[in-house]
MARZAMAR-515563 format. One line per 2 residues: for each residue y, x, z of C-alpha. Coordinates in nm, 3 decimals, decimal comma, always signed. Layout:
BEGIN
Y X Z | ...
//
This chain:
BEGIN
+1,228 -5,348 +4,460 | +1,238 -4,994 +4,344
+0,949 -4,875 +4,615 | +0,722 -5,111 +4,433
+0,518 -5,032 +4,135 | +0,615 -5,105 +3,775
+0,319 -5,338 +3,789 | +0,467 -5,593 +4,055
+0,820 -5,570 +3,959 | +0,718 -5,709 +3,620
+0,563 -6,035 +3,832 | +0,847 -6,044 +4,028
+1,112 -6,042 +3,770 | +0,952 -6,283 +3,550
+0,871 -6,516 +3,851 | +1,280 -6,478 +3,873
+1,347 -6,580 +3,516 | +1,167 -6,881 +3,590
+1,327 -6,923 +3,926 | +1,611 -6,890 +3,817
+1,629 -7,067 +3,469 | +1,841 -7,381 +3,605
+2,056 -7,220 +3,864 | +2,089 -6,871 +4,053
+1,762 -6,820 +4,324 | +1,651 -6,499 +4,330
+1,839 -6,144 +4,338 | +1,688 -5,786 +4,380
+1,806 -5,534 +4,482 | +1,644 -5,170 +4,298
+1,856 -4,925 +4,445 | +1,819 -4,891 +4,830
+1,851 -4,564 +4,947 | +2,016 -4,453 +4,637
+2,402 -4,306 +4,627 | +2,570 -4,562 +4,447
+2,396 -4,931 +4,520 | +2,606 -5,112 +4,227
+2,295 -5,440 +4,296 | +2,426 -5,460 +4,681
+2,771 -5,393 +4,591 | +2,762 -5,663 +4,250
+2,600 -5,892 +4,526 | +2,842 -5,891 +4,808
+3,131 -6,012 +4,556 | +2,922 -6,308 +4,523
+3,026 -6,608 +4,731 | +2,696 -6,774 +4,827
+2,516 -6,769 +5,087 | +2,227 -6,524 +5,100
+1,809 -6,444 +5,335 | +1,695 -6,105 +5,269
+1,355 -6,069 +5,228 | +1,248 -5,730 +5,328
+0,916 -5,736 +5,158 | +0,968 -5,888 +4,776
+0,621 -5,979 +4,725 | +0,655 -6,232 +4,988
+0,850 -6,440 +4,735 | +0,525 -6,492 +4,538
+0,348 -6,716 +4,798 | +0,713 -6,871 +4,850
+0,766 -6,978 +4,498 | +0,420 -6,984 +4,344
+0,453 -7,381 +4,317 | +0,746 -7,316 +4,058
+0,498 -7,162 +3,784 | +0,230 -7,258 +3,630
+0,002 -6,948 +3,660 | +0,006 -6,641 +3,477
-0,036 -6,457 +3,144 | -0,257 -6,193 +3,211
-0,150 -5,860 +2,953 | -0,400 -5,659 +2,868
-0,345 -5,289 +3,044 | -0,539 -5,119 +2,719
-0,259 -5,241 +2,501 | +0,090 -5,181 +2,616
+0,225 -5,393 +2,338 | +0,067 -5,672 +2,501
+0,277 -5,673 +2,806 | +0,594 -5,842 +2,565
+0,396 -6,079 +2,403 | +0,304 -6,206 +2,794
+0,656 -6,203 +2,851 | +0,716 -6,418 +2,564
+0,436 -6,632 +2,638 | +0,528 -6,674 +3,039
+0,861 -6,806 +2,943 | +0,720 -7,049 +2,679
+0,472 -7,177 +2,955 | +0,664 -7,148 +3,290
+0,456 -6,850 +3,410 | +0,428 -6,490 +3,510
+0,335 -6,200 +3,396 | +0,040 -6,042 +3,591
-0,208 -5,810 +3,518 | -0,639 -5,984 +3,643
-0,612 -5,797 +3,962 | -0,237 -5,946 +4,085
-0,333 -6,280 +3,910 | -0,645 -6,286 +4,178
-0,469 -6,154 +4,476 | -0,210 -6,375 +4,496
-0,407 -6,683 +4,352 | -0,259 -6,771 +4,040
-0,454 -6,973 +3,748 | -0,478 -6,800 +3,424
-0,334 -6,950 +3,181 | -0,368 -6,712 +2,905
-0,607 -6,396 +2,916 | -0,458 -6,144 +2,658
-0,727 -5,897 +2,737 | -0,915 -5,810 +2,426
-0,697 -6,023 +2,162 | -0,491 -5,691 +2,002
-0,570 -5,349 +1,946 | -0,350 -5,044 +1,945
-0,195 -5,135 +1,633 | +0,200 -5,202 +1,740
+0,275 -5,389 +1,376 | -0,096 -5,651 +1,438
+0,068 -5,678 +1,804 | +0,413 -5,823 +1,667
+0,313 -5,978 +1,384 | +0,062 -6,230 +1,541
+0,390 -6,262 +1,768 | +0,588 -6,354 +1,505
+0,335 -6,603 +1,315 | +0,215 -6,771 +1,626
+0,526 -6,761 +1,867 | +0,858 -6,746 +1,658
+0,850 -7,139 +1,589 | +0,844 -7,230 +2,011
+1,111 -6,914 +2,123 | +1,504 -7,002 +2,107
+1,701 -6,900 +1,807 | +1,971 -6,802 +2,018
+1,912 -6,445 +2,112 | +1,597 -6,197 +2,034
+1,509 -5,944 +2,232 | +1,367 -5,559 +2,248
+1,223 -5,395 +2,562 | +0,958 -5,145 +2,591
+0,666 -5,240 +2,706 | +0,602 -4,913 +2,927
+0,841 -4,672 +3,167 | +0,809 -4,297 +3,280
+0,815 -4,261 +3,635 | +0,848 -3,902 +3,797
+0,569 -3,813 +4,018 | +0,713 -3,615 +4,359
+0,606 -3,302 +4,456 | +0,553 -3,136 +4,124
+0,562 -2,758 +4,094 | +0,788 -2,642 +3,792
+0,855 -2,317 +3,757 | +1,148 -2,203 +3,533
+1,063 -2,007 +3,218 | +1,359 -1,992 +3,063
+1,707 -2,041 +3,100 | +2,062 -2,025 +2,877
+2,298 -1,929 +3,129 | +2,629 -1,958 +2,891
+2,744 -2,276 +2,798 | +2,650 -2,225 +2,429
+2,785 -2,556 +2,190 | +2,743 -2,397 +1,860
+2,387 -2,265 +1,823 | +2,491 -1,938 +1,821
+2,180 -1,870 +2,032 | +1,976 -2,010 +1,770
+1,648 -1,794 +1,739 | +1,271 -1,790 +1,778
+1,158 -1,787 +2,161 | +0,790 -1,689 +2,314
+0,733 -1,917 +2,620 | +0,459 -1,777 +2,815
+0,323 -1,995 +3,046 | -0,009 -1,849 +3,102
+0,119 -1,912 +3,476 | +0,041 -2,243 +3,485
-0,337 -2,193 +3,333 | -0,634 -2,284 +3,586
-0,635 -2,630 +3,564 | -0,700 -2,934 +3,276
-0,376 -2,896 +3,103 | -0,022 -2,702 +3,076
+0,305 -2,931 +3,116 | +0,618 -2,743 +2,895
+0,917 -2,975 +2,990 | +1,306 -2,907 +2,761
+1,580 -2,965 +2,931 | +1,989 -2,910 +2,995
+2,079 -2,630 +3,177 | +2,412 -2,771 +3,190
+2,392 -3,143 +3,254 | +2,771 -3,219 +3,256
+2,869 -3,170 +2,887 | +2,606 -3,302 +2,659
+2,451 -2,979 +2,481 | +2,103 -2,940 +2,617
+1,793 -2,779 +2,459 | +1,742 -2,817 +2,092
+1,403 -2,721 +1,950 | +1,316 -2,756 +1,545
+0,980 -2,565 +1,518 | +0,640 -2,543 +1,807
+0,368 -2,289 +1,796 | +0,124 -2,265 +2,020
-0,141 -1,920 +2,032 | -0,399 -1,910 +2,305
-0,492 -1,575 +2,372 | -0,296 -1,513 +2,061
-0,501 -1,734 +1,837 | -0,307 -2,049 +1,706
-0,442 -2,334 +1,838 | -0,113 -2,585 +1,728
+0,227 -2,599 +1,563 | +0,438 -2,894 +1,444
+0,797 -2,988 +1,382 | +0,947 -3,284 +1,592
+0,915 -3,646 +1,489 | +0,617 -3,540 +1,305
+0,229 -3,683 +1,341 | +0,099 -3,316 +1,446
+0,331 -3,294 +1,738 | +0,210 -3,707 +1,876
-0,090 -3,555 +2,015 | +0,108 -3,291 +2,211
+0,452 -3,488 +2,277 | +0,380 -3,612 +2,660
+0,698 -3,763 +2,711 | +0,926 -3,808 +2,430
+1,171 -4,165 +2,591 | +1,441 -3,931 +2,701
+1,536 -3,705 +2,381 | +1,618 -3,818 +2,055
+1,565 -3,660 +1,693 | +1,878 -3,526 +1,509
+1,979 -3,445 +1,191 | +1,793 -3,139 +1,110
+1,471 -3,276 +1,189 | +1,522 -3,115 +1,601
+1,432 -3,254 +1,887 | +1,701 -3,216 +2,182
+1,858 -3,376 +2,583 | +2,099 -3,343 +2,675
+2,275 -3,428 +3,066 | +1,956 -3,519 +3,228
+1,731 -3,565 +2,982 | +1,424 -3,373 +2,894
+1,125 -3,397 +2,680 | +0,737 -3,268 +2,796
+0,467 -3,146 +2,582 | +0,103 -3,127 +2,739
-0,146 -2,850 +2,599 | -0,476 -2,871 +2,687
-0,569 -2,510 +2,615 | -0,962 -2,417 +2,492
-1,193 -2,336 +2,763 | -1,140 -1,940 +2,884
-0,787 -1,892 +2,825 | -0,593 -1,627 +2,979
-0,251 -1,613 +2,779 | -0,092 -1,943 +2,666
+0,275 -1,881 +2,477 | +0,428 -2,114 +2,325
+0,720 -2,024 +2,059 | +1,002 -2,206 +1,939
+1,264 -2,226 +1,742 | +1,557 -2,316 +2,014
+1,924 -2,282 +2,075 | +2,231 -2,445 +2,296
+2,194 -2,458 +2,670 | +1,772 -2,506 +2,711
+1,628 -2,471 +2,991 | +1,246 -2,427 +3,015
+0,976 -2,483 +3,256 | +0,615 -2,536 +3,336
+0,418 -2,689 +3,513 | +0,020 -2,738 +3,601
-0,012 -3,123 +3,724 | +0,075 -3,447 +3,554
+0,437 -3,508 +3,641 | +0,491 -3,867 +3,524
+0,270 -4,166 +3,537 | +0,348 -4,487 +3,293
+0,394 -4,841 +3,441 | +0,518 -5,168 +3,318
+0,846 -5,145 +3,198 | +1,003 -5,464 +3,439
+1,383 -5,498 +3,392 | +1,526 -5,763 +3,185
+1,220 -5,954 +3,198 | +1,346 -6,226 +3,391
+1,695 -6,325 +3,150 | +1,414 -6,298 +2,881
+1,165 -6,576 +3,024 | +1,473 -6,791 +3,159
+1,573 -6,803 +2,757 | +1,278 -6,868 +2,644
+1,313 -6,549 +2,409 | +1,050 -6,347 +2,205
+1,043 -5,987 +2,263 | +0,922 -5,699 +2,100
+0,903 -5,276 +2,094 | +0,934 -5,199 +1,729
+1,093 -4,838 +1,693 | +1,356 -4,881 +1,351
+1,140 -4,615 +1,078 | +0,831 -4,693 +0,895
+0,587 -4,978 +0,905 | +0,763 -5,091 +1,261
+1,109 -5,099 +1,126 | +0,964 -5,302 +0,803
+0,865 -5,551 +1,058 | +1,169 -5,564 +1,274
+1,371 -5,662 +0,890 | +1,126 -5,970 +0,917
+1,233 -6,030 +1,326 | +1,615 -6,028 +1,211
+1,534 -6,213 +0,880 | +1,400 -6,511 +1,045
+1,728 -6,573 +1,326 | +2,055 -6,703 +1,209
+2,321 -6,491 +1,163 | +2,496 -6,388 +1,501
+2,163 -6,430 +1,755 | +2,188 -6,090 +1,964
+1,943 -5,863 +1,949 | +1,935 -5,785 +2,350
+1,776 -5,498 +2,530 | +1,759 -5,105 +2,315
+1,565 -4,941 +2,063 | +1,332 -4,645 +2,096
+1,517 -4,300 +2,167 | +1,251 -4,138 +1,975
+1,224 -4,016 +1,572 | +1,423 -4,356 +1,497
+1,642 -4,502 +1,748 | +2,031 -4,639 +1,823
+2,186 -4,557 +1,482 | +1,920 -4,655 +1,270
+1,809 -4,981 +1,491 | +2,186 -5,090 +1,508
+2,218 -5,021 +1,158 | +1,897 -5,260 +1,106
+2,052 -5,490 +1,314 | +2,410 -5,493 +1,131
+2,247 -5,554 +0,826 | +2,079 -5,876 +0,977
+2,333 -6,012 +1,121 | +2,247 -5,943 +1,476
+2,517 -5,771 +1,718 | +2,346 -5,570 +1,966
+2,376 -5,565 +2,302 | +2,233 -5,288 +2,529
+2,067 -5,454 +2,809 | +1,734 -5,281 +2,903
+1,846 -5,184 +3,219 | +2,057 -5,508 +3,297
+1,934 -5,624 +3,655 | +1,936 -5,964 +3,817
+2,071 -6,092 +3,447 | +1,971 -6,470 +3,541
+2,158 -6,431 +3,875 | +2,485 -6,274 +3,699
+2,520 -6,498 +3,406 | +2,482 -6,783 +3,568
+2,757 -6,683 +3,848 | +3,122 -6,828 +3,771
+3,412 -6,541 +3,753 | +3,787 -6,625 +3,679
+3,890 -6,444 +3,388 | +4,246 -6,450 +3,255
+4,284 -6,508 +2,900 | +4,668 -6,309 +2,897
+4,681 -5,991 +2,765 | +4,816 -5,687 +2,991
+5,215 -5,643 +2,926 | +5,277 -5,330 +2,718
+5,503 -5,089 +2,860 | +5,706 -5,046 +2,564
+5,821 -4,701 +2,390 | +6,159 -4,780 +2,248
+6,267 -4,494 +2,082 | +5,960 -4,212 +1,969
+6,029 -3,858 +2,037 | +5,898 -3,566 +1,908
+5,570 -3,518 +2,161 | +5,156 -3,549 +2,147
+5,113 -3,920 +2,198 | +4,743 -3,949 +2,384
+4,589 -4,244 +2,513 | +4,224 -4,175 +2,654
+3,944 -4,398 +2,633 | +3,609 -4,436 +2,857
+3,306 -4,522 +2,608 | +2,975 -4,719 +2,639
+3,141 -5,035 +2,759 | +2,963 -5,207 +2,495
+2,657 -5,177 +2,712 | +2,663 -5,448 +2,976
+2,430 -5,247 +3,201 | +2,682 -4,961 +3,213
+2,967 -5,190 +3,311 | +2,698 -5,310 +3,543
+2,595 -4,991 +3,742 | +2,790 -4,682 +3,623
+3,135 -4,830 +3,534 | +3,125 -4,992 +3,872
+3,042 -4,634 +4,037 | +3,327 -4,465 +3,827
+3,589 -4,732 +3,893 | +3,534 -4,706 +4,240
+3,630 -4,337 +4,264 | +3,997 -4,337 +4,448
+4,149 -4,177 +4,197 | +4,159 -4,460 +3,962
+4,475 -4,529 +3,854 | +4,623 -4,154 +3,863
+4,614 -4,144 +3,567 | +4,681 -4,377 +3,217
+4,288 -4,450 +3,107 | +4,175 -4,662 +2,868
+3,830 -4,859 +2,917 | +3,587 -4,978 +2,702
+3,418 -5,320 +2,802 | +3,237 -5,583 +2,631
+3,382 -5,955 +2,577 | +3,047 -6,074 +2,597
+3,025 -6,070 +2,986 | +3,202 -6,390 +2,971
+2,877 -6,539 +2,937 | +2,642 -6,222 +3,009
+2,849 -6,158 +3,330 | +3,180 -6,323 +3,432
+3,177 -6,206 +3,785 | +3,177 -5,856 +3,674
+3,421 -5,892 +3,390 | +3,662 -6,075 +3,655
+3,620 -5,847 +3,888 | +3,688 -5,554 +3,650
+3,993 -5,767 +3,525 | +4,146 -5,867 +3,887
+4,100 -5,494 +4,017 | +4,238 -5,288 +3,768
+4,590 -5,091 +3,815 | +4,897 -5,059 +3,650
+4,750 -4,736 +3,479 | +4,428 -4,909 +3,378
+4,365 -5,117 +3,065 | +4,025 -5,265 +2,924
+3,964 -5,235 +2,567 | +3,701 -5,408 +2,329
+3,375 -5,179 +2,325 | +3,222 -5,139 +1,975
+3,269 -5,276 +1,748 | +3,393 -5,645 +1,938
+3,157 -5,889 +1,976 | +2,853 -5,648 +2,038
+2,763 -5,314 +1,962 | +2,778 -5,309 +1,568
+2,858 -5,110 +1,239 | +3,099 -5,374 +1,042
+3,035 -5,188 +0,716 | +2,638 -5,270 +0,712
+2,737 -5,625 +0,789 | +2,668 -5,883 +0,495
+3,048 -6,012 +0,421 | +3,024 -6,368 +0,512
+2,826 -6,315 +0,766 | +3,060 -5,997 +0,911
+3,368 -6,288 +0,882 | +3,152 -6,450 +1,110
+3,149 -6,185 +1,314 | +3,490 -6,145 +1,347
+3,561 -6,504 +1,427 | +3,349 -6,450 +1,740
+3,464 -6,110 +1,830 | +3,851 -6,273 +1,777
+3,740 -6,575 +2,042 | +3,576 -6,369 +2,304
+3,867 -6,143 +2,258 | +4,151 -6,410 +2,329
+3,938 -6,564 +2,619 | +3,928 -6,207 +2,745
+4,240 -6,093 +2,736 | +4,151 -5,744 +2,508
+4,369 -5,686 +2,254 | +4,256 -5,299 +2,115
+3,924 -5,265 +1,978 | +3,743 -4,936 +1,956
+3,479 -4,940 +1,643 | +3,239 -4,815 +1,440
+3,227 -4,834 +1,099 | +2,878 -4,738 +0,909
+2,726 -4,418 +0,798 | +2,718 -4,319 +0,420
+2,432 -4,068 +0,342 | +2,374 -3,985 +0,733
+2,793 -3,945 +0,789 | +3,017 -4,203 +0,977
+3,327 -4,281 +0,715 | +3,632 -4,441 +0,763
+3,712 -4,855 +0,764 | +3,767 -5,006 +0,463
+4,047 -5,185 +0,384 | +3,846 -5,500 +0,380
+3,703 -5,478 +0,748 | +3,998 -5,324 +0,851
+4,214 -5,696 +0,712 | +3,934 -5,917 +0,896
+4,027 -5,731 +1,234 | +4,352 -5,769 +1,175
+4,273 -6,205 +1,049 | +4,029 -6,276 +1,289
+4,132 -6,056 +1,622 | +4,415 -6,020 +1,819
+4,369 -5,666 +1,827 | +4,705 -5,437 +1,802
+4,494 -5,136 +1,670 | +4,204 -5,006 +1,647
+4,030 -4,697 +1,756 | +3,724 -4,553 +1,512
+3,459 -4,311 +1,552 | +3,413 -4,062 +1,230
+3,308 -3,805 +1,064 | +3,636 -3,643 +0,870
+3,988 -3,482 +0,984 | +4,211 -3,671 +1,262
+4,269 -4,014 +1,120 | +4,605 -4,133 +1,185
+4,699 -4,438 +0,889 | +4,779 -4,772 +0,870
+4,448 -4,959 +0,736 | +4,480 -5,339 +0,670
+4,791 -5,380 +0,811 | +4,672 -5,210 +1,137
+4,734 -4,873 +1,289 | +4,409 -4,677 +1,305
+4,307 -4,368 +1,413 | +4,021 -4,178 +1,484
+3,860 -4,058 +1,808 | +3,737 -3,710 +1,920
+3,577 -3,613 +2,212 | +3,594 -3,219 +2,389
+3,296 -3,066 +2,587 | +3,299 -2,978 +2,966
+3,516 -3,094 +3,182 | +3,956 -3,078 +3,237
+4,005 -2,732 +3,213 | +3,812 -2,739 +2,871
+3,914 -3,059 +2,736 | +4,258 -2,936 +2,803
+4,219 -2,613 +2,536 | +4,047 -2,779 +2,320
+4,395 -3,039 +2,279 | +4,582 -2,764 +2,276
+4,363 -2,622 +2,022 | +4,342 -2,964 +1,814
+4,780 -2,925 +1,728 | +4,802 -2,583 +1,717
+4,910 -2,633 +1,383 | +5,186 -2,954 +1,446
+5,472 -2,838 +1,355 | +5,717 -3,049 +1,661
+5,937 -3,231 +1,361 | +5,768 -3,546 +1,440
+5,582 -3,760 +1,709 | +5,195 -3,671 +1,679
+4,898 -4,006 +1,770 | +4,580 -3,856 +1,902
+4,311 -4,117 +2,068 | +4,025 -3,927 +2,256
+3,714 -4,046 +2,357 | +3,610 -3,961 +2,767
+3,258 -3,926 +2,829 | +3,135 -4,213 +3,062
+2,863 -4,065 +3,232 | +2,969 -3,743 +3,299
+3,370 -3,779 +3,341 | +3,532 -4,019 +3,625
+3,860 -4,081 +3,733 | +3,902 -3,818 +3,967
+3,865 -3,593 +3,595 | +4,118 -3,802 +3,447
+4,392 -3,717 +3,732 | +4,301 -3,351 +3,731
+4,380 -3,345 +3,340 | +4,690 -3,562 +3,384
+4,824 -3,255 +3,608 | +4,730 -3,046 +3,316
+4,910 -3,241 +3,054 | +5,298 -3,119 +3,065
+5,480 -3,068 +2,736 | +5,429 -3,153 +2,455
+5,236 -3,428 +2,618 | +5,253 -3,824 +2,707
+4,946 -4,020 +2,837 | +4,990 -4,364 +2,771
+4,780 -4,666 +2,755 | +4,607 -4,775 +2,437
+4,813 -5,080 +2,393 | +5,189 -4,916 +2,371
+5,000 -4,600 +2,194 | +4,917 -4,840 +1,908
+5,272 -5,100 +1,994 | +5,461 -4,740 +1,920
+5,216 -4,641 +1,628 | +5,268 -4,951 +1,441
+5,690 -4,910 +1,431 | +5,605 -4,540 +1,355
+5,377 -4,537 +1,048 | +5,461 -4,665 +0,708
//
């Protein structure tokens, strides 16, 4: 699939979601010629009987008789691409843009063309009046409507680079960018990005002028209306708390200047620090398609879907979205990265009821939910500590496992790595692949080591912050997260809590008791914003999690830097947080080797078994 345009993988995957609605059909595969092919690896564990088709668009013609026709979206309004896909499911169709609807003979049996404008809030809200009564209650879902695909053979040249991996803006100052290089043609492209894409502390920018032949033609701060006109390609960098915009790993952001006619000298300043690196270029180097993946779980359910970023008159209307589904329906697919995005939309979502689960990227959905896997509901045997000593107790933990297309593609690639199982490691998974995916939960389950445990990915049933949560409906919650839980055999949980004026805080007693009521969970493992938390909360041990930059070597200082000041009268709990898509196992055993004395690496389960006898 992935040679194909953005255009016909949207008719393909939605002809799949209706393929596919009563039983497993149709199965693509996006990643040929790729590294790691987690879609041909996911598919071989299958035990069915399988006909490649080496062209995918033959499977139009094929299966044409099992739709109806198609909703044609209207290419002048992105928008309008979801509110096809909501349509297509309701009427047993594809989405198809006039040309594809004509070449491959399909009746029309909506034209969207014409019916919305640019206005994203009209889009949804004729959505929600018109569509919300036919779509099923039982999960809601948020895609974007467009992707940003990388055009080959684009010139960049580097303009700037930090060559020191800087973590604590200490290179924060004011930088002139000159890219009068680039000048000759239409437009100048000024892309940010991480110098050093292994430890999460890429370019960070807070204030943009731009002078053309020293006049100033522009300047902005990010997130801001004056930078939209200038902000070519925003999806991969996020806003933080200062008001900057940053990437970090492989992410990057691109501006586009279209400087005045005659220009000669094109600089553009900014306020920047951590490890940026800067470069230009003279053509277009993305083009935007149809955002396809997902589509096809979407139009098997029946579901509506929407792109409504969390702040302003869009977030208003997403409130309404949540409002109007009963407590527990998962909000399925992401938010936008930009301005607003994953704390505020989850936060949105808490406060709705709605777990979310991140599932933008979640391929072949109606194949892999629909695909039995054995799953054993008893909990891995502790390996018990009988008698503490006075050492650093550390169990390490692998994050994102809340997100089901992580454990789909990059936790697969990870736990393949030979040295899995060096080393104790903790990792994070979510429960609700027992219906989202139970071949890759049991396969996960079936393969893992001695030295390997899974744990509940935050916060349990879905990626959620308990502490936004209206009570009854966060005991309801809990009840769920308990049952997928027991049926899964996790019994740690690694959560959120909520933010308080911007800051994550600690558990409160009363969360903390409905873990411990509703779950089988022996402890639980919290992200915030304060000093190590090490306490008994609810009856349960807690304790916070904390993360180090770079990779063993690094990690291993900053430990030794974290109980520097422990004083050896008395065992120590730290719980760390590894991150997934930079670290793998083969990380984990070279830090194991690192870890003599004071140190024991242990698995999250006797960490908190030997907590719980330790603290008051």
């Amino acid at each position: 699939m992935s040679r194909l345009s953005g255009g016909d993988q949207t008719l393909l995957t939605t002809l799949q979601g209706i393929v596919n609605r009563t039983e497993p059909e149709l199965y693509f595969i996006y990643d040929t010629g790729t590294e790691s092919n987690p879609d041909s690896t996911w598919l071989a564990e299958l035990p069915v009987p399988k006909k490649l088709y080496k062209n995918p668009l033959d499977l139009v013609a094929k299966y044409r008789h099992r739709v109806r026709g198609a909703i044609v979206h209207d290419p002048a309004v992105p928008d309008s691409l979801n509110v096809a896909t909501t349509l297509a499911g309701l009427e047993n169709a594809v989405v198809a843009d006039a040309e594809q609807a004509k070449a491959y003979g399909l009746r029309i049996v909506k034209d969207l063309r014409g019916m919305f404008d640019d206005d994203r809030v009209k889009t949804y809200r004729w959505q929600l009046d018109n569509l919300f009564p036919k779509v099923t209650k039982q999960l809601l879902a948020g895609l974007p409507p467009t992707r940003v695909v990388d055009v080959e053979g684009v010139d960049w040249v580097e303009i700037a680079r930090e060559t020191q991996q800087i973590r604590d803006s200490s290179n924060r100052g004011t930088y002139d960018l000159d890219v009068s290089a680039k000048l000759g043609k239409e437009a100048v492209y000024v892309r940010f990005a991480d110098s050093f894409t292994d430890d999460g502390w890429g370019a960070s920018v807070r204030h943009i002028v731009i002078k053309a032949n020293g006049s100033v033609i522009a300047q902005f701060e990010p997130g801001s209306a004056e930078e939209e006109p200038y902000l070519f390609d925003g999806s991969r960098s996020s806003i933080g708390g200062e008001a900057n915009r940053f990437a970090d790993g492989g992410n990057y952001w691109i501006y586009r200047i279209e400087p005045p006619a005659g220009t000669t000298s094109l600089v553009v300043t900014v306020e920047m620090w951590n490890q940026y690196l800067v470069s230009a270029a003279d053509t277009s180097p993305t083009r935007i398609e149809p955002f396809p993946y997902f589509r096809d779980y979407v139009v098997a359910s029946k579901a509506m879907v929407s792109w409504l970023p969390p702040g302003g008159a869009t977030g208003e209307l997403l409130v309404e979205y949540f409002d109007k589904y009963p407590t527990l329906a998962p909000y399925m697919g992401w938010f936008a990265n930009d301005v607003s995005g994953e704390w505020d939309g989850v936060e949105l979502a808490s406060k709705g009821g709605s777990p979310v689960i991140a599932a933008d990227f979640y391929m072949n959905g109606t194949v892999l939910a629909g695909a039995p896997g054995k799953i054993s509901d008893k909990p891995r045997r502790i390996r018990p500590i009988k008698t503490p000593k006075n050492k650093v107790y550390l169990t390490l933990t692998f994050g994102e496992g809340d997100n089901i297309q992580y454990c789909q593609r990059r936790l697969r690639e990870i736990w393949d790595d030979p040295k899995r199982g060096d080393a104790p490691t903790n990792w994070t998974i979510s429960p609700l692949l027992l219906e989202t995916g139970p071949s890759l939960y049991s396969y996960f389950q079936r393969t893992a080591t001695g030295n390997d445990l899974l744990v509940c990915g935050p916060s349990g049933g879905g990626y959620t912050y308990p502490l936004a949560w209206k009570p009854d409906e966060l005991t309801q919650y809990l009840k769920m997260t308990g049952s997928f839980m027991q049926r899964t055999a996790l019994d740690v949980v690694y959560a959120y809590s909520g933010r308080v004026d911007g800051a994550w805080v600690p558990l409160t007693p009363e969360v903390a008791e409905g873990f411990a009521k509703y779950t089988p969970t022996k402890g639980i493992m919290q992200t915030w914003d304060g000093d190590p938390l090490t306490v008994r909360n609810g009856g349960l041990p807690v304790t916070s999690v904390w993360g180090a930059p770079g990779r063993a070597a690094e990690f291993k200082a900053s430990l030794d830097q974290r109980i520097a000041n422990w004083d050896g009268a008395s065992p120590l709990f730290l719980s760390g947080l590894i991150g997934a898509w930079s670290w793998s196992p083969s990380d984990m055993s070279e830090l194991a080797e690192l870890l003599g004395d004071p140190y024991e690496l242990i698995l999250a389960n006797s960490f908190y078994d030997l907590l719980n006898r330790v603290l008051p």
